[in-house]
C-alpha positions as CSV (number, residue, x, y, z in Angstrom):
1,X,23.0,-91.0,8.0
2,X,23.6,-88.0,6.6
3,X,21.6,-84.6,8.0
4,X,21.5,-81.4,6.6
5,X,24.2,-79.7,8.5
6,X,26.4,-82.3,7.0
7,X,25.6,-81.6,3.3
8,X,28.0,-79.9,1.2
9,X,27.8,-77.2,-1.3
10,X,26.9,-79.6,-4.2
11,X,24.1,-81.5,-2.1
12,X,22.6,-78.8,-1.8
13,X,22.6,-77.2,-5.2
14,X,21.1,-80.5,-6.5
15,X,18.7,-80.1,-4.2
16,X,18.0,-77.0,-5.5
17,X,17.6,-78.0,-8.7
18,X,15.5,-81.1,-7.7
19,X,13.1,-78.9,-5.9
20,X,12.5,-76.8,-9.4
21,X,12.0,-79.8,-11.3
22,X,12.6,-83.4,-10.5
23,X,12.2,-84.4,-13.6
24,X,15.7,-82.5,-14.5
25,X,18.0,-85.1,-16.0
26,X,21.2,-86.0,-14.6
27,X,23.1,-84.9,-17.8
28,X,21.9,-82.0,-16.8
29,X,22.4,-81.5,-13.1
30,X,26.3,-82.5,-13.7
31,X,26.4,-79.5,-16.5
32,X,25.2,-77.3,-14.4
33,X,27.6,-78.1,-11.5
34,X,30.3,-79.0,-13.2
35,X,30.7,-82.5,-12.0
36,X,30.3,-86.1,-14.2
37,X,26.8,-87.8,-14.3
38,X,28.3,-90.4,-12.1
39,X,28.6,-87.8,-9.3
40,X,25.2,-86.7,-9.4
41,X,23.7,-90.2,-9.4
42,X,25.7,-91.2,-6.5
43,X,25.0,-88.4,-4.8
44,X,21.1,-88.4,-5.6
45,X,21.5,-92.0,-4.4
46,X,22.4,-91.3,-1.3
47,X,20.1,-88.6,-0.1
48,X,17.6,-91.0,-1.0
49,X,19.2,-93.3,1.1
50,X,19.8,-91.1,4.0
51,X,16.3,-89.7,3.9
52,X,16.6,-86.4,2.7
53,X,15.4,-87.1,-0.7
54,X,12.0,-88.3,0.7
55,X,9.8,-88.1,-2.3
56,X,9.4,-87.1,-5.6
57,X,6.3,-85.4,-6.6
58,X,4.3,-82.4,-8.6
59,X,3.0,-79.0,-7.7
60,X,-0.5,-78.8,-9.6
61,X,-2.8,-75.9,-9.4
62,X,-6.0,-76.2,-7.5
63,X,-8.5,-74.1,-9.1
64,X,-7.4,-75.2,-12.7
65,X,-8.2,-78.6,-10.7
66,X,-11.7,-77.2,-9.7
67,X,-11.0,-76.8,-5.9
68,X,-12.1,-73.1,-5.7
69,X,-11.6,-73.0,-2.3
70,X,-7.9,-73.9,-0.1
71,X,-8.3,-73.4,3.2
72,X,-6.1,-73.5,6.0
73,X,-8.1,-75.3,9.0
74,X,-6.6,-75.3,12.6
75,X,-8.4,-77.6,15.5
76,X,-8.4,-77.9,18.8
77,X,-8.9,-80.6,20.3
78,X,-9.2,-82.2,24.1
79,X,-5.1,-83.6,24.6
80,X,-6.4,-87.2,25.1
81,X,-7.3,-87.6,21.9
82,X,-5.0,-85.1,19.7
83,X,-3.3,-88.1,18.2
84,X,-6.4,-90.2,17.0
85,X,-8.0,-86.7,15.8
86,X,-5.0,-85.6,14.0
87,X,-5.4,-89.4,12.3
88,X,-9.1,-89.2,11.4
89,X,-8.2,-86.1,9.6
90,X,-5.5,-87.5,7.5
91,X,-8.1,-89.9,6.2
92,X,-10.3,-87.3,5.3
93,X,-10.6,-87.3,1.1
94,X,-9.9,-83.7,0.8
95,X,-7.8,-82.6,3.7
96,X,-4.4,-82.6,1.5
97,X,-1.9,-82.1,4.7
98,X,-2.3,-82.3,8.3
99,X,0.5,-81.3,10.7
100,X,0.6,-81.5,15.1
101,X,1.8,-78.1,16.1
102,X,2.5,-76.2,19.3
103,X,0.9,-73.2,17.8
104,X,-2.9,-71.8,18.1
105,X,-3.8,-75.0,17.1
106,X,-2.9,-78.3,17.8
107,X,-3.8,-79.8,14.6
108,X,-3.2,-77.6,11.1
109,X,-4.4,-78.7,7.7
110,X,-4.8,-77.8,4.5
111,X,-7.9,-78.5,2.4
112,X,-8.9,-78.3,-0.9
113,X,-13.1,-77.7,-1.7
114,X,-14.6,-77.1,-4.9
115,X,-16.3,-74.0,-3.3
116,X,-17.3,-72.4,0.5
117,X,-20.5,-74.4,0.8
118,X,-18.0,-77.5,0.1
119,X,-16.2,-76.5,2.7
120,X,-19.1,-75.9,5.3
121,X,-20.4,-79.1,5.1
122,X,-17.2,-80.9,5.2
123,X,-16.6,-79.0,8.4
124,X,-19.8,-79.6,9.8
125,X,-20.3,-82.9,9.3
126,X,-17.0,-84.5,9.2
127,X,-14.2,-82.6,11.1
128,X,-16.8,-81.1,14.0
129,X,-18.0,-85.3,14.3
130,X,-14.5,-86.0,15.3
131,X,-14.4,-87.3,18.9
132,X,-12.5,-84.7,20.8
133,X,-12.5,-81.6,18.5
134,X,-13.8,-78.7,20.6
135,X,-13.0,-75.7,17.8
136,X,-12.7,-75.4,14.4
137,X,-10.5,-72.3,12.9
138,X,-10.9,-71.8,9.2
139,X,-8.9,-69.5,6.9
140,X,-9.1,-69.4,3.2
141,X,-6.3,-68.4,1.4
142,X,-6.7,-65.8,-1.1
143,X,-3.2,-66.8,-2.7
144,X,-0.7,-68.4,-2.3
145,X,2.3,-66.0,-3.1
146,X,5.4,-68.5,-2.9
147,X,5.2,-72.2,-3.0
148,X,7.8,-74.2,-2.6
């Protein structure tokens, strides 16, 4: 299994280009590198293989979405149940992420509200109704300046 101190120059400019758009063809990709189509697909084949490649997805904007409001929303909980709290807030319908961390906050997510009052009463009577969760920090973000 490959890792990404093992990936060459070209692995990581297909990455690179991936990452701007997945949708770019392989015709394309090999142009750009200078390499045959054949190349590319094999070696797109096997970062998905070796789990580098995880996904392939699309950026969309949230307010053209109507989600007026993106918040950043850190927890802390009681350590006996981190785990089961960070679940219960993956299942939420409009927490989009949800990462542990060793930071302020054990549990970090993002979520995306139609508008602040959204957000209040998703806080209120979802997240601060999960067993164990003891403080709730919320930050909207004003923008988002790189995205990647």
């Amino acid at each position: 299994m490959k890792r990404e101190g093992d990936m060459d120059k070209k692995d990581r400019n297909i990455i690179k280009i991936l990452k701007e758009n997945a949708r770019t063809p392989f015709t394309e990709i090999a142009e750009r590198l200078n390499v045959s189509e054949s190349t590319i697909r094999n070696r797109v084949s096997a970062l998905e293989r070796d789990g580098i490649i995880k996904k392939y997805t699309i950026v969309v904007d949230p307010i053209k979405m109507g989600f007026n409001t993106v918040a950043i929303v850190g927890l802390d909980v009681e350590p006996s149940m981190f785990l089961e709290a960070a679940k219960e807030m993956a299942e939420i319908e409009k927490v989009r992420d949800v990462a542990t961390s060793t930071g302020d906050h054990m549990i970090m997510s993002e979520i995306w509200t139609k508008d602040g009052r959204e957000l209040s009463l998703l806080i209120s009577e979802k997240i601060g109704k999960i067993k164990g969760v003891h403080r709730i920090c919320p930050a909207i973000i004003l923008e988002k300046l790189k995205e990647s």
